[in-house]
C-alpha positions as CSV (number, residue, x, y, z in Angstrom):
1,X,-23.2,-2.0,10.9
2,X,-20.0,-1.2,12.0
3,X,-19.5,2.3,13.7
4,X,-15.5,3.1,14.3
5,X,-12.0,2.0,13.5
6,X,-11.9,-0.4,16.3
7,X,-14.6,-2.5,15.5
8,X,-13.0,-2.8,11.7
9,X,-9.9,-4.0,13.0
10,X,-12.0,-6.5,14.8
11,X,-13.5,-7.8,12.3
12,X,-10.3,-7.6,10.0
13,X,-8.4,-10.1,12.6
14,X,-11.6,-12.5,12.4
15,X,-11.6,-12.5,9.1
16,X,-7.6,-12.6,8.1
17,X,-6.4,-13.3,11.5
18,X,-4.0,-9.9,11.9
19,X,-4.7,-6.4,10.9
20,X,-4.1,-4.7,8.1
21,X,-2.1,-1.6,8.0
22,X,-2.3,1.5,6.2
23,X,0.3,2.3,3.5
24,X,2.9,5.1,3.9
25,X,1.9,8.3,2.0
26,X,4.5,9.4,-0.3
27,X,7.1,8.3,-3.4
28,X,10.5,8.4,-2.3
29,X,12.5,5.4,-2.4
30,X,12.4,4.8,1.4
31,X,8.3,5.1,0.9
32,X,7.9,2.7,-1.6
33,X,10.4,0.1,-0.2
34,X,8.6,0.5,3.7
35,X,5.3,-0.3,1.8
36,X,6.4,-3.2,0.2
37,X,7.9,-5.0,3.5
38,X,4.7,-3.9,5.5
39,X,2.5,-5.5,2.4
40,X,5.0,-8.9,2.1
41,X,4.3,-9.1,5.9
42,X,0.5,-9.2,5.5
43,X,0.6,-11.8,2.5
44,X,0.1,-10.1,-0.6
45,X,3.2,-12.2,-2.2
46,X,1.9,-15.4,-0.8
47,X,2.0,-16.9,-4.2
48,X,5.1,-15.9,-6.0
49,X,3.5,-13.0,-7.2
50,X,4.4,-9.4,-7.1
51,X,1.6,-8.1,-5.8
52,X,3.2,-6.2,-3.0
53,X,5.7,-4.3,-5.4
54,X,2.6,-3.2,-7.6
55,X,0.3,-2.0,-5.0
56,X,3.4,0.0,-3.3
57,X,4.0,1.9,-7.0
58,X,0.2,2.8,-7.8
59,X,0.8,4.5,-3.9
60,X,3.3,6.0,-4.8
61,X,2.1,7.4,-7.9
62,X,-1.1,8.6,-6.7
63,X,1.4,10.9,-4.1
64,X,3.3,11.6,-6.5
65,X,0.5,13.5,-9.2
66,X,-1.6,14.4,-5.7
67,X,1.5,16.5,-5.3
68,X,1.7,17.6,-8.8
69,X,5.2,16.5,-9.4
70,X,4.8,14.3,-11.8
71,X,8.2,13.4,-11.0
72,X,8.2,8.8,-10.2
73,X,9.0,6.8,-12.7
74,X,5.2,5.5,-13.1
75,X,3.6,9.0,-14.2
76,X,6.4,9.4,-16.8
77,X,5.7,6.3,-18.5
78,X,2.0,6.7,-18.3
79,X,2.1,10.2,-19.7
């Protein structure tokens, strides 16, 4: 079993081959567009997709009604 964050990232590089990094908490612009690049640079569009975009907005909107704004564009189209 793995005990700590070191021996994940291990085992992250074996299995990808580079490490995955945690997404920027928040949903500003500047947020949402620094999660996209970092998730571009570890692959998630490797196929034409847009991946990346979508995984960077349902961040953001998780912030965003964690904060209880309510405020991104997401959680007033949802509700």
């Amino acid at each position: 079993m793995v005990s700590n964050e070191d021996d994940w990232k291990i085992l992250q590089i074996a299995y990808t081959g580079r490490v995955k990094m945690p997404l920027a908490k928040g949903y500003s612009q500047k947020s949402i567009s620094k999660n996209i690049s970092k998730l571009k640079e570890e692959g998630y569009d490797a196929k034409g997709g847009k991946q990346s975009v979508a995984i960077a907005l349902q961040t953001a909107c998780k912030s965003c009604k964690k904060a209880g704004k309510g405020k991104c564009e997401m959680c007033q189209k949802k509700g």
